[in-house]
N, C-alpha and C positions, 0 to 999 in steps of 0.2 A: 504494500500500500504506500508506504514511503516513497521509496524509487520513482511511482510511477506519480506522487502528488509533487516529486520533486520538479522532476523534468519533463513530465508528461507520459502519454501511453507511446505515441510512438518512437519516441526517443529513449524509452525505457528496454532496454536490452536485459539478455537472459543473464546473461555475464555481471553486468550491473547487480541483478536482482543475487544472484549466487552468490557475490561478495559484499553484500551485504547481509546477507544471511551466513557470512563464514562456512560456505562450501563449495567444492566447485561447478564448476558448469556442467558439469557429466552428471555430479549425483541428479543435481536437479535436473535434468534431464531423463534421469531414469524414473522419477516421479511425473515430470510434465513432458509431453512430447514435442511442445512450442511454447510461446507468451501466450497464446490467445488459451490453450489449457489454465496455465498457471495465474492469470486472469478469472477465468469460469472457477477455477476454486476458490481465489480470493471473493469473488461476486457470494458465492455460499458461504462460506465461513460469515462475509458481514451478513446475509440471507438472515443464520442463523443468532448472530449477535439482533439486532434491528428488529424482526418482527416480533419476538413474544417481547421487546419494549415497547413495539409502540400495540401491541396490542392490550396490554394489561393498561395502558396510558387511553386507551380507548374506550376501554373497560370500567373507567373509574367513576364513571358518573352515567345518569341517566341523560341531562339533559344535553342536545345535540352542540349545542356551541362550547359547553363547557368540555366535551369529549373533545372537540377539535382545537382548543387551548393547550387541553392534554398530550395532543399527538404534537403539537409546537414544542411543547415545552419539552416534551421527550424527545422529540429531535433534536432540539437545543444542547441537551444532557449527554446525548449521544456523541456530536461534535466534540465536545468539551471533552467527554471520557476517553473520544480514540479522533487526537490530533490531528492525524494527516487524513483521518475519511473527507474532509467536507473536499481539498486539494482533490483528493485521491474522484472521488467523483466527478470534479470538474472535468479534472485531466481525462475519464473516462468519457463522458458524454461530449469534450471536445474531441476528442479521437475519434466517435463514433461518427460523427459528423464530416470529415473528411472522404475524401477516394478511398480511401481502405476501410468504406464499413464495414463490411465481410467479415473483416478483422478481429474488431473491436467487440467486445461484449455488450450484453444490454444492461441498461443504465443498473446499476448495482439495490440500488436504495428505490427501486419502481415498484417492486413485485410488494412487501411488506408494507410501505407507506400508499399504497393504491387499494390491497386489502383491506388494510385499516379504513380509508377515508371509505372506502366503499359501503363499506358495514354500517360506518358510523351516518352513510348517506341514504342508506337502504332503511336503516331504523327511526330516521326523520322522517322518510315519506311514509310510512305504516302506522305513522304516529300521529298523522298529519304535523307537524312543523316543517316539510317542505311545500311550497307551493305549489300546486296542480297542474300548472303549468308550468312547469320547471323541469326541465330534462333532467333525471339525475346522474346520467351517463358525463355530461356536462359542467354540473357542480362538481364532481371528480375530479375531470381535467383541469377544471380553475383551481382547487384546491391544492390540488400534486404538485401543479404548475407552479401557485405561489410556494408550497414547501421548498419547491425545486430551488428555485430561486434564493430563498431567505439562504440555503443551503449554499449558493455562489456567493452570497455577499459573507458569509462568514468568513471567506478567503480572504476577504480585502478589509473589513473591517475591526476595529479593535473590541476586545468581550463588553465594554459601555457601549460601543457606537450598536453593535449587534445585536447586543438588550433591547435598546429604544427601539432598532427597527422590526424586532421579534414584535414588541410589545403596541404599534403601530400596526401591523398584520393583524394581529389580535385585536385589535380596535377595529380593524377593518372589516372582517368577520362578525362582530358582533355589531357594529351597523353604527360605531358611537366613534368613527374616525373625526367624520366632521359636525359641527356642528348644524341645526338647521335652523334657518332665518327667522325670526320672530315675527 
């Protein structure tokens, strides 16, 4: 994960990755046949870090907006607990995006953060707190999307400036970003 939030995916070599892990290039090779393997098991190993957090963070309340606070804030917690994920993401989803998508794995943090909002967006509309005319295939995508995102700007910003924008999202969400006119 390091190697590749360092320099990216595709300038992350297997060689890199070995000597950083204090072995050679051959062991690990006899574990992964290429990058894009030794990739697909870094993508699971976070699979398995990520989902039962943000699922139990999904978990913790009934009411829909306070669950979706939940999955911020554990994504938040997640950043903080394993340093180079938010890089290490980027660096993916930017490599996926070049000529060598074939290459690249899918985005790491889609599958457990998509389940969760899905759930958390399937149990609003059953409950009615979504609106009937709301696609919730939709509130999904805007959801993941802004996780996605707050997850880029952790790159760049300091744990205050991240806070405020975390906490700004979450204002956003619950409909009290802006004020309304009198």
């Amino acid at each position: 994960m390091r190697c590749v939030a360092e320099v990216g995916y595709s300038q992350t070599t297997i060689r890199e990755i070995a000597r950083a892990a204090d072995m050679t290039s051959g062991t690990l090779y006899h574990y992964f046949p290429n990058k894009n393997e030794l990739l697909k098991a870094t993508d699971d190993e976070i699979e398995a870090i990520v989902a039962p957090r943000l699922r139990a963070a999904a978990a913790a309340s009934d009411d829909v907006v306070d669950r979706l606070d939940a999955v911020l804030d554990e994504s938040q917690r997640l950043i903080r607990d394993y340093p180079y994920l938010a890089a290490f993401l980027r660096a993916v989803r930017a490599g996926s995006t070049g000529p060598s998508r074939r290459e690249s794995p899918r985005h790491p943090e889609s599958k457990a953060l998509r389940d969760a909002v899905t759930e958390i967006v399937a149990d609003a509309r059953r409950h009615g707190a979504l609106s009937p005319d709301t696609e919730p295939a939709a509130v999904v995508e805007a959801i993941c999307a802004l996780t996605r995102g707050l997850s880029e700007r952790a790159t760049s910003l300091s744990p205050a400036a991240y806070e405020v924008t975390l906490d700004s999202a979450k204002k956003l969400i619950r409909g009290s970003l802006f004020a309304r006119p009198t």
